[in-house]
Structures are given as structure tokens and as C-alpha cells.
C-alpha positions in Angstrom: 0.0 0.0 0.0 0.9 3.2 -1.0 1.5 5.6 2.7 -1.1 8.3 3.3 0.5 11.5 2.4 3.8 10.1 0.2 1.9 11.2 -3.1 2.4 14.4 -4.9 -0.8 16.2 -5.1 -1.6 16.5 -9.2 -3.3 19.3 -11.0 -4.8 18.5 -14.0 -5.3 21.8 -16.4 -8.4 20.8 -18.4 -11.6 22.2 -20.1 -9.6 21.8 -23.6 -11.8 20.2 -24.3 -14.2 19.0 -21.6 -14.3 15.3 -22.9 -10.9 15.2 -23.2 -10.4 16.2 -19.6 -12.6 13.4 -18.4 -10.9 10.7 -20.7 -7.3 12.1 -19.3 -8.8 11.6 -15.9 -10.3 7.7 -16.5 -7.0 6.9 -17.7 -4.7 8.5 -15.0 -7.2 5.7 -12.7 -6.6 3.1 -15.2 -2.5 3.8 -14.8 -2.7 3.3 -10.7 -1.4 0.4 -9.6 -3.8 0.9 -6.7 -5.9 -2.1 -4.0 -7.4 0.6 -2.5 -9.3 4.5 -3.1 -6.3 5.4 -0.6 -3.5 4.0 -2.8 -4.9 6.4 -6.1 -3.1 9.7 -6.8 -4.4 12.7 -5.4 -5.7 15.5 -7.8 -7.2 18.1 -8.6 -8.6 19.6 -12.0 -9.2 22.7 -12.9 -11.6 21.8 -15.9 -12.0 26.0 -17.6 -13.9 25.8 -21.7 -13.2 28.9 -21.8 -9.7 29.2 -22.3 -9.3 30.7 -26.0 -8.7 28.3 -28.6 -5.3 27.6 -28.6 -4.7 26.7 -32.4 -6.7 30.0 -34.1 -4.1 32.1 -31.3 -1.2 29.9 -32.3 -2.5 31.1 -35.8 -2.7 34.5 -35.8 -6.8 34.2 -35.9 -7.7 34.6 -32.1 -6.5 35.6 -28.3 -4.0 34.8 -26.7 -5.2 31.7 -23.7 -1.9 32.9 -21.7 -4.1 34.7 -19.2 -6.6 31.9 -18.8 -3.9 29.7 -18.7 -1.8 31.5 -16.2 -4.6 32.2 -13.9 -5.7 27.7 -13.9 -2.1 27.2 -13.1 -2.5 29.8 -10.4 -5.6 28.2 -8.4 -3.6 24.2 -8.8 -0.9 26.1 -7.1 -2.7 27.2 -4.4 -4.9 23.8 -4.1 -1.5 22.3 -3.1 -0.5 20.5 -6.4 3.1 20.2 -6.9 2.9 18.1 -10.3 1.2 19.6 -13.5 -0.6 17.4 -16.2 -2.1 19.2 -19.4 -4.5 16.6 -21.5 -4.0 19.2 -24.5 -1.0 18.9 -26.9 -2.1 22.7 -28.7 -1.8 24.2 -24.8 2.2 22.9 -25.0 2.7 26.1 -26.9 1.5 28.1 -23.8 2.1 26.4 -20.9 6.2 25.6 -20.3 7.0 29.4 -19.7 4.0 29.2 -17.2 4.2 26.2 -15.0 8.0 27.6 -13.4 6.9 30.9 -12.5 4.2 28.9 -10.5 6.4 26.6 -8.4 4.8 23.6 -10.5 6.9 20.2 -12.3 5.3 19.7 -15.8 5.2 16.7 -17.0 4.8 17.1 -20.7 2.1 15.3 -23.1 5.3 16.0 -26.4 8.1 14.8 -24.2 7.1 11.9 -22.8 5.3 10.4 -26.3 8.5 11.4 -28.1 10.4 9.1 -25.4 8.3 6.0 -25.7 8.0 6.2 -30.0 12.1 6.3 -29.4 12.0 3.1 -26.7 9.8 1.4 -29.2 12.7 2.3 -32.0 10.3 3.8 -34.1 12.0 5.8 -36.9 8.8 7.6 -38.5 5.9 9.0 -37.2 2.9 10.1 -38.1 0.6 13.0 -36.5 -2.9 13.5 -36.0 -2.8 17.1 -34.2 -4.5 20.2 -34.0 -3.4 22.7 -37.1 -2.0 25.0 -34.0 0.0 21.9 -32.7 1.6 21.4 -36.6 2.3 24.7 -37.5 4.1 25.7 -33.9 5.9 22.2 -34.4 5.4 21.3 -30.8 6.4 17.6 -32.1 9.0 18.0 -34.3 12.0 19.3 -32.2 11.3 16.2 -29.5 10.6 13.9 -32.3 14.2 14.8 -34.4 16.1 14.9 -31.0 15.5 10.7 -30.8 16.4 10.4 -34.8 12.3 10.1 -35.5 10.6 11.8 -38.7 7.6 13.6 -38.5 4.8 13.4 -40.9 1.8 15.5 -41.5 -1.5 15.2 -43.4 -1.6 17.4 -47.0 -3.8 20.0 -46.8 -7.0 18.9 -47.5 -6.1 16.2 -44.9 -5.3 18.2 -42.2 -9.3 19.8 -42.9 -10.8 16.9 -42.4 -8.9 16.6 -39.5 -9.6 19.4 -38.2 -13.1 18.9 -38.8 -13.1 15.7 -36.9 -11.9 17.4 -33.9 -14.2 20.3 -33.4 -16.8 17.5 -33.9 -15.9 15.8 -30.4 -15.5 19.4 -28.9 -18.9 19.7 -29.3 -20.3 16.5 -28.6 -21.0 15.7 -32.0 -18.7 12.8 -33.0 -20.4 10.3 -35.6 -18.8 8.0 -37.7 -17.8 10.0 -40.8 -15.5 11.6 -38.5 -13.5 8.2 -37.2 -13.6 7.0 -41.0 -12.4 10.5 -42.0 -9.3 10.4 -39.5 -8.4 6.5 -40.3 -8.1 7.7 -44.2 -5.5 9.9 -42.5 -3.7 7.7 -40.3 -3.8 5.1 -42.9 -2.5 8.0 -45.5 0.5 8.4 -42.8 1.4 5.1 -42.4 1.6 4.4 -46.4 3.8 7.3 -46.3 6.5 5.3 -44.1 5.3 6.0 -40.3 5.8 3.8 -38.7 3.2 4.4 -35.5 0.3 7.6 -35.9 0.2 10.0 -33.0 -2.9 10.9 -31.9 -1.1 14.2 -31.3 -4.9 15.8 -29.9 -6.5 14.4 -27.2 -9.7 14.7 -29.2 -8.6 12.5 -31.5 -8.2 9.3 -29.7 -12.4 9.4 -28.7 -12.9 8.9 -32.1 -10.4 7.2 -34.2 -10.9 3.3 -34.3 -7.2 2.0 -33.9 -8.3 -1.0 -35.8 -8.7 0.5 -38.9 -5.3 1.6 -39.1 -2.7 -0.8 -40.3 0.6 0.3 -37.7 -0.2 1.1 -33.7 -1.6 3.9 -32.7 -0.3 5.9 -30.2 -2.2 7.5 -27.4 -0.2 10.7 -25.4 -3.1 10.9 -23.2 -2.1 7.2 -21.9 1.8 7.9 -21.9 1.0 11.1 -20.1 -1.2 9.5 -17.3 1.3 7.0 -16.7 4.2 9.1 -16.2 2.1 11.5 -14.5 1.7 8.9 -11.9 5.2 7.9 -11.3 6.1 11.3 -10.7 3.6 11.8 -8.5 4.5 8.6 -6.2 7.9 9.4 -6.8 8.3 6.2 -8.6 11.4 4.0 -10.5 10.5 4.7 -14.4 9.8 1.1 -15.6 12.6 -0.5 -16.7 12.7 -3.0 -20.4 
């Protein structure tokens, strides 16, 4: 059993989007190694819609979320967290020159994916990410530092993409949009990736793995689980 107290409080910033938040927080559970509701990581989330959209202000098209941002940081802080966990990749852009000033450790979504497509030996990846996410290259820089190639959808891909995702933003995921985002993992992967990147956390509640012919990666998962050793202050797993 885990000893009352020995766990790093976690704050979760999350509202972007609200389903996403909730998935993040099902698998950070699912990552426990726990008997008992005692041996679970403490946390709390600070769960705000209506941060700014991060892509359109990575874009040039809308405000800036620093603010909004700044100020969910602020109230983890003072809730007592000590480790930070962001279930959006797009927010990455924002959030590193934030989480210091506030006394938290980020674990980040980019970094710790980038470390397990490298543990896996993948050489070539491709991403299924916000437009935001692609055009600040949040990935590629992590990616290229373990020797792996980032790929992208065309344009007309990265629409329907894009599409797909403000779909389960609003609640209003149907099939089109899975079969729409498998044409574009499987579009990847004949390209030479090797694994797909669900690169938004939007993307994983409705792509169907199984229709795409190499593994799909979830940074949602990978985040969770790190999130949790750092918390207990655990041994990273060890091949």
C-alpha cells in the first residue's frame, strides 16, 4: 500500500476540451497500480472551456489563452498540487514558460510520447494534431532529438482533421469523423510512419485503432502513466 501522504498532489489543467479532460482523468485511474481509493493519486482539476482556442491564437486568428492559462495554473498552485498534467497537446505552446513561474513540475504530453516512439525504436511517425499543434511544431524538435521523422497530413487532410476534432469538442462525434481520421492515419502510415500519433486528445475518442494498419499511439495514456510515477515518486519502468 501506497503511505497516506507520500503522493504528490496532481493538478490537472483541463476544459480543452471537456471530454478530453474526463478521458485524461479515466486513464490516470486506469494507470494506478492501486488495491485501494487510498493508494490512487491525489488530484485536482481545474476543468476551464473557456480558455481561448489555442490553435486559431497559435494562428494568428484569435487571443491569446496565456491569461486563462496563467490564472488555472495559479488556483492548482494554491490547491496544493506540486505536479502539473495538461490533457492538450495545442496548450504545450503556452504552458512551459508558465508552470516555473508557479512553483509547478510539468510533465509534458510532447516529451514523454517522443520518449516512448524512441523506446519502441520507431523511426517515423505520423501525427494527427490540432493545425495549431503542426504549424508551432510542438512535435518535431522532441521527435528529431531521438532520430524520428515527423509526418503531416496534406492539406486537404489536415481539414478533415480538423473537422473531426471540433466535432468531439462539441459532442458531436459520428462516424464520418472516425472513417475520416483513419483515411489519414492510414494515408501516414503508407507514407512510411511507422506508429500515428494521436497528437490531440480529441482524436483518440474517435479514431478506431483498428482500422489503421501500424499502432496507434495514445499521449493521453503515456501522459497519465508518467504522471503517476512522478507523482509517487516512482522508478521509471525499466525494459
Amino acid at each position: 500500500m501506497i503511505p497516506l501522504g507520500r503522493a504528490r498532489m496532481v493538478g490537472v489543467l483541463g476544459g480543452m476540451g471537456p471530454a478530453a479532460t474526463v478521458d485524461f482523468y479515466g486513464k490516470l485511474v486506469e494507470e494506478t497500480a492501486a488495491s485501494s481509493d487510498q493508494e490512487h493519486v491525489p488530484v485536482v482539476i481545474w476543468g476551464d472551456p473557456r480558455v481561448p482556442d489555442r490553435s486559431m491564437s497559435l494562428l494568428g486568428r484569435g487571443e491569446d489563452p496565456t491569461p486563462h492559462l496563467r490564472r488555472g495554473i495559479g488556483e492548482l498552485r494554491r490547491a496544493g498540487c506540486e505536479v502539473l498534467a495538461v490533457p492538450c497537446n495545442t496548450a504545450h505552446a503556452f504552458v512551459p514558460r508558465l508552470d516555473q513561474d508557479a512553483g509547478l513540475e510539468l510533465v509534458s504530453i510532447v516529451e514523454v510520447t517522443a520518449a516512448a516512439l524512441a523506446a519502441d525504436g520507431v523511426r517515423a511517425a505520423g501525427l494527427l494534431a490540432t493545425t495549431g499543434t503542426l504549424r508551432a511544431d510542438l512535435y518535431g524538435p522532441a521527435l528529431r532529438r531521438h532520430g524520428i521523422t515527423p509526418f503531416e497530413p496534406d492539406e486537404p487532410g489536415q481539414h478533415e482533421v480538423m473537422t473531426a476534432i471540433a466535432a468531439v469538442k462539441g459532442g458531436r462525434t459520428g462516424r464520418e469523423h472516425g472513417e475520416a481520421l483513419a483515411a489519414q492515419a492510414r494515408s501516414l502510415a503508407a507514407r512510411g510512419a511507422g506508429r500515428v500519433v494521436a497528437a490531440c486528445t480529441e482524436v483518440v475518442l474517435a479514431l478506431d485503432p483498428a482500422q489503421v494498419p501500424v499502432p496507434v499511439v495514445d499521449p493521453a495514456r503515456l501522459l497519465a502513466d508518467e504522471v503517476v510515477r512522478v507523482a509517487l515518486n516512482a522508478e521509471p519502468a525499466r525494459a
